[in-house]
C-alpha positions in Angstrom: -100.7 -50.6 -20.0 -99.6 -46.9 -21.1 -101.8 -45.7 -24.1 -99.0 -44.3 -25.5 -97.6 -47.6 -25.6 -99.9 -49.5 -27.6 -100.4 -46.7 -30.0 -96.8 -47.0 -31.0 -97.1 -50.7 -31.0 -100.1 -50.8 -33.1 -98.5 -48.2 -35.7 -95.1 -50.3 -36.3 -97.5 -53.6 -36.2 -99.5 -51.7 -39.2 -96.2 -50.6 -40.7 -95.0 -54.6 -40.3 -98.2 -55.9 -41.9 -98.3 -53.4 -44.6 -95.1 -54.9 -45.7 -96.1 -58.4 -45.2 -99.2 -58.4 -46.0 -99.8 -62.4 -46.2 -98.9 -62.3 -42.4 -102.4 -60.7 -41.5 -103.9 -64.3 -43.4 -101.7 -66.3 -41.0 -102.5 -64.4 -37.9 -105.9 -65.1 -38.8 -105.6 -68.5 -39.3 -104.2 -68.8 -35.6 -107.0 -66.8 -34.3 -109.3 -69.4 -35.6 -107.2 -72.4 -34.8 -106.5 -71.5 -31.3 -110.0 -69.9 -30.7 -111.0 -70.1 -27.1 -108.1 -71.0 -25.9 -107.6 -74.1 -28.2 -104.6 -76.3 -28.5 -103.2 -77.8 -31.9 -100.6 -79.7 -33.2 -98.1 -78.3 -35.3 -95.8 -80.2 -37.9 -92.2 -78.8 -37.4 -91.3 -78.3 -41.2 -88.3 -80.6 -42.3 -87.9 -82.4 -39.3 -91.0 -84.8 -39.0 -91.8 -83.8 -35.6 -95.5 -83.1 -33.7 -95.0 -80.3 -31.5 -98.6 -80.8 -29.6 -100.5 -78.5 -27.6 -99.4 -75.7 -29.1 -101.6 -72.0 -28.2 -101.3 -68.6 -30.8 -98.2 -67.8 -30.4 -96.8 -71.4 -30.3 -98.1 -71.8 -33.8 -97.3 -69.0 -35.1 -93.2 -69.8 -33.8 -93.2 -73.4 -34.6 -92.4 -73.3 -38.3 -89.7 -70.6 -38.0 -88.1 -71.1 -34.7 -88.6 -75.2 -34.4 -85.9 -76.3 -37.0 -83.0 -73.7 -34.7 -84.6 -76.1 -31.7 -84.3 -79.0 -33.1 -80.4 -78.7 -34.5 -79.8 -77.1 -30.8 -80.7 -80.5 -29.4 -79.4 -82.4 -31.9 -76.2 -80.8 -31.1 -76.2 -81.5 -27.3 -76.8 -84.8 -27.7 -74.2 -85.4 -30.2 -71.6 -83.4 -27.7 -73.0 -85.5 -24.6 -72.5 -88.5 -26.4 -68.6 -88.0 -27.0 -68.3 -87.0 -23.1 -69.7 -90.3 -22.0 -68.8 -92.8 -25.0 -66.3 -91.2 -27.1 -63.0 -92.5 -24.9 -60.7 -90.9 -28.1 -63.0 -87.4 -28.1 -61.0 -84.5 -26.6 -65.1 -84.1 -25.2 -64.2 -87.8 -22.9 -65.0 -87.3 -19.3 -65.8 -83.8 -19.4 -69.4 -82.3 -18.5 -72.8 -80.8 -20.0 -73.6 -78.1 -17.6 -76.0 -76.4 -19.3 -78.1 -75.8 -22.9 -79.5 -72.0 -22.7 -80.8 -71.4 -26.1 -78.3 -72.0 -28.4 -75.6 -72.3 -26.1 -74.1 -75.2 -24.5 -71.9 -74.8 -21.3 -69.9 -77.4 -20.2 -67.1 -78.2 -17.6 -63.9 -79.3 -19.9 -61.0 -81.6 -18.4 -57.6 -79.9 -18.7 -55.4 -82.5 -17.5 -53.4 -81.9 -20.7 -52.4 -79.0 -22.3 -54.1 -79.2 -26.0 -57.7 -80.8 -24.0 -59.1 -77.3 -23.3 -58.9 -75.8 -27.1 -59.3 -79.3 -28.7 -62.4 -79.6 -26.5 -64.0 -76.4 -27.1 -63.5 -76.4 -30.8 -64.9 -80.1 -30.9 -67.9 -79.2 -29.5 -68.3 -75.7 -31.5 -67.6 -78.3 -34.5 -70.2 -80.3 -33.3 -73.3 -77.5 -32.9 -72.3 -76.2 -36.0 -72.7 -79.5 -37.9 -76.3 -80.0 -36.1 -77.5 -77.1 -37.6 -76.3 -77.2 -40.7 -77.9 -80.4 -41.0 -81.0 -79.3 -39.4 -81.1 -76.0 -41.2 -79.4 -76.4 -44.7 -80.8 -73.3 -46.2 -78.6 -71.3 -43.7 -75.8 -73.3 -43.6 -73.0 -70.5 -44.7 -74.5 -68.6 -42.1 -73.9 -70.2 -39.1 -71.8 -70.0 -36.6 -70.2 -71.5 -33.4 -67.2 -69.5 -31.9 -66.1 -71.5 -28.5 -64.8 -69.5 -25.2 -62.8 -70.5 -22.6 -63.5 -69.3 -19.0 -63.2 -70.3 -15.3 -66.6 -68.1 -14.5 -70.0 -68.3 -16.0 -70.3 -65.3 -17.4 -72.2 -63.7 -20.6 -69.5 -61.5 -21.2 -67.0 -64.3 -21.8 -65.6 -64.4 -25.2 -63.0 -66.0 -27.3 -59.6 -65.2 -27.1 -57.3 -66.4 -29.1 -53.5 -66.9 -29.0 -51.1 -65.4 -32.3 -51.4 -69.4 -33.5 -55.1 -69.1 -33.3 -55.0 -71.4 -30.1 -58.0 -70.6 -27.4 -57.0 -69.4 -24.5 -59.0 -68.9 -21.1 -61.0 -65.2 -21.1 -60.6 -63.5 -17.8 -63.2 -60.9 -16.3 -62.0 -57.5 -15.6 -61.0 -57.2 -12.3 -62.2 -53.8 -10.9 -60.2 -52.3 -8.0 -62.5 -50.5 -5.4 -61.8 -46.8 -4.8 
């Protein structure tokens, strides 16, 4: 580890706990909790969950970043459901590929022209719902914008027609020299 390094990191951690000071009672609440290597449970706040085993850092997340995981799985299963249950959902028949985060990828049907954007915006309806249910206080704040593509890629993004329709993104294509 460069010295340099961890002097800079100690001076912005100062800075950080300076203007947070009841932060340094927390840390040292962890400290004495997870002493040794100790595991603990930890009540997720507004959800009724034990999260269990938890080391340091996992406590310290839990209460800030558990609710954001718990709407994120709330709102795959809810999507998952309407693929495999939901024969009127514009989600029927199509497939969960994957949940990174707070993104769901999923391979849409588009045997019909209106599937692809109803299907997309379905499922952005549904994560958005999730969390707002999940996460009230920051309801006006989030968000959910669906993309369309043929690739995996994490510079998809949403492209829209003049009626507002979704329409499929499409890498650059870059022409050797």
């Amino acid at each position: 580890v460069c010295a340099a390094c961890v002097e800079v990191s100690q001076r912005y951690g100062d800075r950080w706990l300076d203007a947070w000071p009841e932060q340094r009672e927390l840390f040292s609440r962890a400290s004495r909790l997870t002493y040794g290597g100790q595991l603990v449970d930890v009540l997720i706040p507004g959800a009724n969950i034990l999260r269990g085993g938890c080391g340091y850092t996992q406590w310290l997340n839990t209460p800030f970043q558990s609710l954001g995981a718990v709407g994120a799985k709330l709102a795959t299963w809810r999507v998952a459901r309407e693929m495999y249950t939901a024969r009127r959902s514009p989600l029927w028949g199509s497939r969960l590929v994957l949940m990174v985060h707070d993104e769901l990828v999923a391979e849409l049907r588009a045997d019909c022209p209106n599937r692809l954007h109803d299907a997309a915006e379905r499922m952005a309806y549904l994560m958005r719902q999730a969390m707002r249910e999940t996460t009230p206080d920051l309801a006006d704040a989030i968000e959910a914008e669906p993309a369309l593509s043929r690739v995996l890629s994490k510079d998809a993004a949403t492209v829209r027609n003049a009626a507002g329709r979704l329409l499929v993104w499409e890498p650059e294509v870059r022409v050797a020299a």
